[in-house]
N, C-alpha and C positions, 0 to 999 in steps of 0.2 A: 365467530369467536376464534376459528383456528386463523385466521387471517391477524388475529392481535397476540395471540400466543408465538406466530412466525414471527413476526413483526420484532418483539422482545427476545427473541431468542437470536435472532439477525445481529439485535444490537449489543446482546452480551457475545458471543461469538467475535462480529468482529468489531470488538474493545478491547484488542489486545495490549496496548500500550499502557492504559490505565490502570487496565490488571495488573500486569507488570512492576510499573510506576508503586501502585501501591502494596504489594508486596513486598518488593525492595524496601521502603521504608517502614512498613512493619518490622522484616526481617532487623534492620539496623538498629529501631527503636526498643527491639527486644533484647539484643545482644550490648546495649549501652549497661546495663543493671545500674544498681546503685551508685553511690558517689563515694569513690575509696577517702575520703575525708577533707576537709577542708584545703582549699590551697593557702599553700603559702606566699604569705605578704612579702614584697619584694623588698630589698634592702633599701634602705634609703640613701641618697645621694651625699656624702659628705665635703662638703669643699675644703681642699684642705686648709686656706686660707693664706696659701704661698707659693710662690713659683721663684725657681733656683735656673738660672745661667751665669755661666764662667765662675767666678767664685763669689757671685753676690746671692743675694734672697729681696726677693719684694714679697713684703709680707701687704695683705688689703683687708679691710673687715666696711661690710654698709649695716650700720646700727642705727636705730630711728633714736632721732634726738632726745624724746621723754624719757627714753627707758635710761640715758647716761645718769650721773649722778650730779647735784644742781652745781657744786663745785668745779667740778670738771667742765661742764657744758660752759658757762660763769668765764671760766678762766679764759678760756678761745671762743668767748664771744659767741656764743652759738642760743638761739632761742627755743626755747623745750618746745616746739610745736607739736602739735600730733604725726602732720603729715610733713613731717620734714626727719629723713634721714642723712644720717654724716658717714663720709667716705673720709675712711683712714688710709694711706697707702707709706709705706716706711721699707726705706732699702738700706740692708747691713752685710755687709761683706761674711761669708759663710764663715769662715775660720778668726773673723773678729782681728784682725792687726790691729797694732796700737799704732794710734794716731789715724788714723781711716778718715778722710774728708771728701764731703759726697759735695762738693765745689761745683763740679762742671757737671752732678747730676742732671736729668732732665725728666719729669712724671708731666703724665698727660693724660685725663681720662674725659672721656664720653660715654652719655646716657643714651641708651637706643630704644627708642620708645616700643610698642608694641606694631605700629604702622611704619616704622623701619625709622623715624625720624632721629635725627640725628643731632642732640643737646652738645657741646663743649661744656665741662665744667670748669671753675674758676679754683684752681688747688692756689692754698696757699699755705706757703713753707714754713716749717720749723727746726732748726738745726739743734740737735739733742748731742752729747756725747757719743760718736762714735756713730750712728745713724745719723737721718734725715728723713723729717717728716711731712708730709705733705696732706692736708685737710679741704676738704668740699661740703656742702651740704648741695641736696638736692631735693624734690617735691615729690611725696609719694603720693601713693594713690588706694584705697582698699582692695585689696585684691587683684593687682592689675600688675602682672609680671613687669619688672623693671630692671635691664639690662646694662650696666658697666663694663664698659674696655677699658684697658689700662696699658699702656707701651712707657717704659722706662729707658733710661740709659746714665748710667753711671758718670760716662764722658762720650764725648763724640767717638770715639772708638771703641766703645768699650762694650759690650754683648745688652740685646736689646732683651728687655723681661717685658712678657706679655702677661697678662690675666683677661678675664674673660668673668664675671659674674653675674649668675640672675637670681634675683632673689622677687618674694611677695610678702607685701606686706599687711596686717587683718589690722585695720585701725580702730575696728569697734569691738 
């Protein structure tokens, strides 16, 4: 029997590490205490829904076709699908001059899928008083993040306006 009492005393002895080891996380899990109160929920992202270079604004919004009203959708041709959203993109000069013609405009947007793929979309123009408007629809998907670039230009010279949007969208 003293042969089994060494034996066990050998191996608490030398366990020094595990002794260690677990003390250290007692010591830590004791000095954590309570939870000083809920965290707080992070602010959420707001897009502003415009980007400003030189003295122009490219305004963009992707809205899913059902939610437009039948009139409007009706008017531009557009079919109330579930999963079909419309890319609006409209460039207006910041300070608004009279007479402003977005003539030699240029919008151009792609859809970036989630596996990097790379859609062109088909914008087609609408010249409004004073702006210029330019319309897409695109294919959504439930819940499956869907990425829009946008590169603009006024004129061939004239300062390039980027946007960038991802949005998701809950079809059910």
């Amino acid at each position: 029997m003293q042969a089994g009492a060494s034996r066990a005393l050998a191996w608490v002895s030398g366990n020094k590490r595990a002794g260690l080891a677990t003390a250290a996380a007692l010591l830590l899990a004791a000095g954590c205490g309570g939870s000083p109160g809920p965290v707080a929920e992070a602010m959420p992202y707001l897009d502003p829904g415009f980007v400003e270079a030189g003295n122009y604004r490219l305004h963009y919004a992707l809205t899913l076709a059902r939610d437009l009203p039948s009139a409007i959708a009706g008017s531009y041709g557009i079919l109330q699908r579930t999963n079909l959203a419309v890319l609006t993109v409209a460039i207006v000069p910041r300070d608004a001059p009279a007479g402003f013609a977005a003539a030699g405009a240029r919008v151009e947007a792609t859809a970036v899928s989630l596996t990097g793929g790379r859609e062109p979309l088909v914008l087609e123009r609408r010249d409004e008083p004073g702006s210029a408007t330019w319309i897409a629809t695109v294919e959504v998907r439930h819940r499956v993040p869907l990425t829009i670039e946008i590169e603009a230009r006024t004129s061939s010279d004239g300062p390039l306006l980027r946007a960038r949007l991802t949005r998701e969208f809950r079809l059910q």
